[in-house]
Residue, then its C-alpha position, 0 to 999 in steps of 0.5 A: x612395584x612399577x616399571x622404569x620402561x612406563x615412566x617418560x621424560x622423568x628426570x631422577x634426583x639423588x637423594x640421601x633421604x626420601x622426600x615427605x609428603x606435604x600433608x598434615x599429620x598427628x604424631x604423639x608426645x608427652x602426656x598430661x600428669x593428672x588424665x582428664x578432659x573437657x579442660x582449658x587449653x591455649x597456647x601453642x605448640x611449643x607453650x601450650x597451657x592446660x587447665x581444669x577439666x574433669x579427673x572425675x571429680x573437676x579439678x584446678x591443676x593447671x599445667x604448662x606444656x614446652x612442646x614436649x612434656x608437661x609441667x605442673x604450674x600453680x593451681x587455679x584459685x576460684x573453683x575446680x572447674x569443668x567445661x570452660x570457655x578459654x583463649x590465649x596464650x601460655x603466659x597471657x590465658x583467661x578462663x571463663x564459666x564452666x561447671x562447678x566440682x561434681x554439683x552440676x552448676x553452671x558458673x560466670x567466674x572468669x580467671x586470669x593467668x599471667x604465665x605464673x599464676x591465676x586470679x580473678x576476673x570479670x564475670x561473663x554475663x551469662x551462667x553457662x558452661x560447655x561452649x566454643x570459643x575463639x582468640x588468639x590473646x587474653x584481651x580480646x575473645x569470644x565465647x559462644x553456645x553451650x548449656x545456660x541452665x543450674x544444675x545438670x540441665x540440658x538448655x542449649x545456649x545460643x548467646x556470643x559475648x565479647x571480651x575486649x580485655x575488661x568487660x564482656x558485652x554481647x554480641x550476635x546469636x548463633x544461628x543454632x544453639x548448642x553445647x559441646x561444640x568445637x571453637x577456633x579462630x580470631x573475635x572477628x573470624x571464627x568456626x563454630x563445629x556441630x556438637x550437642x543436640x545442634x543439626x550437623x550444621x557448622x557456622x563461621x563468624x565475621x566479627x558482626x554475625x554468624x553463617x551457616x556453612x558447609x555440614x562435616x562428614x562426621x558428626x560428633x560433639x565434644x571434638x577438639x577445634x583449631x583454626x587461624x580463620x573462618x576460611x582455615x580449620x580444623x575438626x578432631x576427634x569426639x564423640x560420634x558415637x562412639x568416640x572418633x580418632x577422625x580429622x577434617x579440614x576445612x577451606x572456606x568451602x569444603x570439610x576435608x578427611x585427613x589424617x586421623x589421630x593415633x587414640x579415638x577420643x572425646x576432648x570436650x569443647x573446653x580443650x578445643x585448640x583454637x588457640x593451640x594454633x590453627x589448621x597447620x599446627x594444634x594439640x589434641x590434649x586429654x580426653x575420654x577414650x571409653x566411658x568413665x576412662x581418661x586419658x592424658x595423651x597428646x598429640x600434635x598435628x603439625x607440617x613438615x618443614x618448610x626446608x624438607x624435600x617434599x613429594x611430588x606426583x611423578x618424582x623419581x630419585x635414587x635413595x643413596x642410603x638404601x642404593x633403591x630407585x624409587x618413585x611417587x605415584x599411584x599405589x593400586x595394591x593399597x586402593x579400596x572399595x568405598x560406596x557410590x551411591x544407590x540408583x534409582x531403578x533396579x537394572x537387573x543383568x545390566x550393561x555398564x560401562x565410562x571411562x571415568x566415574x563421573x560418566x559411568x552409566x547403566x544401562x537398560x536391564x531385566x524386566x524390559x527396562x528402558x531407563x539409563x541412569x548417569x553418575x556424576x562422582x557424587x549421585x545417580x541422574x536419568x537419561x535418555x531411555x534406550x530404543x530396545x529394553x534388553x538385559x545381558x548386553x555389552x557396553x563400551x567401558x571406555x567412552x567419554x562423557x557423555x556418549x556410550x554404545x550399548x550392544x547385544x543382551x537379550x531381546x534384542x540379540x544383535x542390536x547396537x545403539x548409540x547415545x549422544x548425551x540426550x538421546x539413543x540412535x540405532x547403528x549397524x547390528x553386530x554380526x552374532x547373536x549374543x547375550x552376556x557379551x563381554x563388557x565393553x572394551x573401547x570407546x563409543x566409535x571403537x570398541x570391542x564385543x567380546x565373547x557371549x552366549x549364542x543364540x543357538x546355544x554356545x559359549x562364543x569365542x567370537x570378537x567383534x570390532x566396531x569402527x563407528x560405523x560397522x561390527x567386523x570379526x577378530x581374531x578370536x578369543x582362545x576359550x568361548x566364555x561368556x560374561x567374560x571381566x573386559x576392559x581397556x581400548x579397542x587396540x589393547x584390551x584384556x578379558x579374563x573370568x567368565x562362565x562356565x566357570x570350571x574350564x574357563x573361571x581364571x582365564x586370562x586373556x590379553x588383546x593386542x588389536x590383532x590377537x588374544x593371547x593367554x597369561x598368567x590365570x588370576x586366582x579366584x575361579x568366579x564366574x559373573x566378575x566386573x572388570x575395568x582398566x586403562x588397557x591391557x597391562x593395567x587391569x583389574x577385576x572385582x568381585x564375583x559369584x564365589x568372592x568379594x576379592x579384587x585382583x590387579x594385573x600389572x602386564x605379568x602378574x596378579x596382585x590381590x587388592x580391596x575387597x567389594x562390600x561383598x561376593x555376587x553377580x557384577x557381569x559386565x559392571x565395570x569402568x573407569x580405570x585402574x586408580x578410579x574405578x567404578x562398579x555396579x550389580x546386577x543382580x540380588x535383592x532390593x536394595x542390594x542390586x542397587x548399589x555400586x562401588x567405587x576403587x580408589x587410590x592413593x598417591x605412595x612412595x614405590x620402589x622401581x624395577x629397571x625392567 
């Protein structure tokens, strides 16, 4: 639920129907008549064509597809195969290699199919079965990989041959031989996938050679494979293990994860559906969901039409039919934790703060350690050390790349330091002595010292304001804590949690620049939470000694969002915001006190209130 009062300068349409996302999804259709894998498949999506594959034992069916269900057709004629190379279209398809019935032998047999019926044609040169390949019609495609050797043997195969319509000829080497891998594209530009005993290494090929690009997320043989080029593709399904409903796409750069198909599966690479159409439109045919269980499903990945009204970040509309006002954008309550990485050191009762996770830091930490590490979004770098090595202090949790102010903790009760993007310079002191302040709100030249632990002994209510140049006492908090979860900026911030936590574990208290008002306590009475957010009604805080759970607050109310890895001290881990948020540890065994996680959201479709 979100607020019309936040969303400026959005014009609202009137619509009948909500809007669709313009993404790549799975959706389910008519099965297979014989369940079976590591068959033939070619076509498109609405005239696709099935042949062969593995019943057990191997069988000739071959079966047509008119975008719903399918039909049985003639049979192929030379052998029950398993494992086939294969291109083309529904009327116009060949079939090349395979394994042979339940022998195990590799096969050169090649067939062809004219939309009726099957016959015989030129054998490939090489005995060899469990490939990819790639071609859009029966008279010109490649094959590439698979298993060269008789019998059940395992001899990777690295050979690409040509078929120009009449004969086969050879062509360049993959730069890695392997089996089960998946194939799509044109004879002059297509993707070969990881699969068999290959690294997780993919390869493109121009027409002339072969070159390695980018690694998948997911390994895994015997997947399915679609794509119009070496720069347009798809990855389905396979065995990872254990068998996968995963999908990525690739863009001539980068493997993307998408939507994951409905049923894990491993296809096999003979039904890959490089020819089934590319990275908007393939089929995902048959398969084995367990070991010795087959199935017939299918399911086709598709667009919405060009002619659907599609989703916008930021469009707001009221829908006719169900009289609702509603709006895209950032769904926090289906955000999750998902891991950032290890760090190199182990920064113990830390300070951590950034206003994005790609200049989220950690800071100094228990044993005197001086080291400051850096994310950038994807790993953990060094920086510049600190002055004064001390655990327990605060930082400012707002500030932009790359500076950062680092304040109060332990040994060093008042002092206050400034990083620059190379190197840390002393600054005016705080005014109280304080370890376990409350992390950072504000920026490295506007922040805030929320609370602590005195020095002499006492839970502080004490908030301080730097200018960027001198602290200055606030307005207080209304119940001393120390570790309290803060985030936002210098002129609306929020703290809630804390220690002791009996009397002050739910506190919730927001900052308005002038004064600390209590609201709606949050349910999980932990103390030693993370907090982070934009400002004061869009926070959230995770984790904790007692719970794994993270709550977000909306500006009145708490709502119970992804759960950390697991429950323990995160005393001022927090940053980021409240869409992409970042958190470290800071205490725990080796490797534990290392990690830290990153929130994240997705776009969705929201109802509005008119408050």
């Amino acid at each position: 639920m979100t607020k019309l009062k936040d969303i400026k300068g959005t014009a609202i349409q009137f619509k009948d129907a909500d809007p669709v996302l313009y993404a790549g999804t799975w959706s389910s259709s008519g099965a297979l008549n014989t369940a079976r894998f590591t068959g033939l498949l070619a076509g498109s999506l609405t005239a696709g064509l099935y042949a062969g594959g593995n019943t057990p034992p191997s069988t000739q069916v071959s079966e047509e597809y008119d975008g719903t269900s399918w039909t049985n057709g003639n049979s192929m004629v030379e052998a029950a195969r398993n494992d086939m190379y294969g291109f083309g279209t529904q009327t116009a398809a060949l079939s090349a290699g395979g394994v042979v019935g339940a022998t195990g032998n590799k096969s050169k047999l090649v067939e062809l199919y004219n939309g009726t019926s099957w016959t015989a044609g030129t054998d490939i040169n090489q005995t060899r079965a469990a490939g990819g390949s790639a071609g859009k019609a029966q008279t010109a495609g490649i094959i590439f990989g698979g298993k060269d050797s008789t019998g059940p043997g395992n001899t990777d195969n690295a050979d690409t041959e040509y078929w120009n319509g009449s004969t086969w000829a050879q062509e360049a080497d993959l730069n890695t031989a392997g089996a089960y891998v998946a194939g799509g594209g044109t004879y002059t530009s297509a993707l070969c996938g990881v699969g068999g005993n290959r690294p997780a290494q993919n390869e493109s090929y121009n027409g002339t050679s072969w070159s390695e690009i980018s690694e998948q997320n997911t390994y895994r043989d015997q997947s399915g494979g679609a794509a119009d080029s070496n720069v347009s593709g798809l990855i389905y399904a396979g065995e990872a293990p254990p068998v996968t409903a995963k999908t990525e796409s690739w863009d001539g750069t980068t493997w993307t994860e998408v939507a994951d198909m409905a049923t894990a599966r491993s296809i096999g690479s003979g039904a890959t559906g490089g020819q089934s159409g590319g990275a908007s439109s393939a089929l995902g045919v048959g398969g084995q969901i367990a070991p010795g269980a087959r199935t017939g499903l299918t399911e086709e990945w598709s667009f919405p039409p060009a002619t659907s009204s599609v989703l916008q970040e930021g469009d707001m509309w009221f829908n006719s039919s169900s009289s609702t006002l509603k709006g895209y954008g950032v769904s926090i309550a289906t955000g999750t934790f998902s891991s950032g990485g290890q760090t190199s050191s182990l920064h113990l009762d830390a300070a951590a703060g950034g206003s994005t996770q790609s200049s989220f830091m950690l800071v100094s930490g228990y044993p005197d350690l001086p080291t400051v590490e850096q994310y950038d979004g994807t790993s953990w770098t060094e920086v510049g050390d600190v002055n004064t090595a001390r655990s327990l202090g605060g930082a400012s949790a707002q500030a932009p790349a790359p500076t950062m102010l680092f304040y109060g903790g332990q040994e060093g009760y008042t002092n206050t330091e400034l990083y620059n993007g190379s190197s840390w310079t002393e600054v005016s002191e705080l005014n109280t002595n304080r370890v376990y302040s409350g992390g950072g709100a504000g920026v490295s030249t506007a922040a805030l010292c929320v609370g602590g632990y005195g020095s002499p002994a006492a839970y502080l209510t004490t908030n301080e304001e730097y200018n960027g140049s001198t602290w200055t006492e606030k307005g207080d908090l209304n119940n001393g804590r120390y570790g309290g979860a803060t985030g936002g900026s210098s002129t609306s911030a929020r703290c809630v949690a804390g220690a002791p936590p009996g009397p002050v574990g739910d506190k919730n208290e927001g900052w308005d620049g002038t004064t600390w008002s209590e609201q709606t306590e949050n349910s999980d009475n932990s103390a030693a939470r993370a907090g982070f957010g934009d400002n004061k009604d869009s926070f959230m805080v995770a984790s904790g000694n007692a719970t794994a759970q993270s709550e977000f607050w909306n500006g009145s109310s708490w709502t119970e969002v992804g759960a950390t890895a697991g429950s323990g001290q995160r005393f001022n881990m927090g940053g980021g915001t409240t869409s992409a948020g970042i958190i470290g540890k800071c205490s725990g065994p080796n490797p534990q006190a290392q990690s830290t996680e990153e929130f994240n959201c997705d776009n969705a479709v929201l109802t509005v209130t008119s408050s």
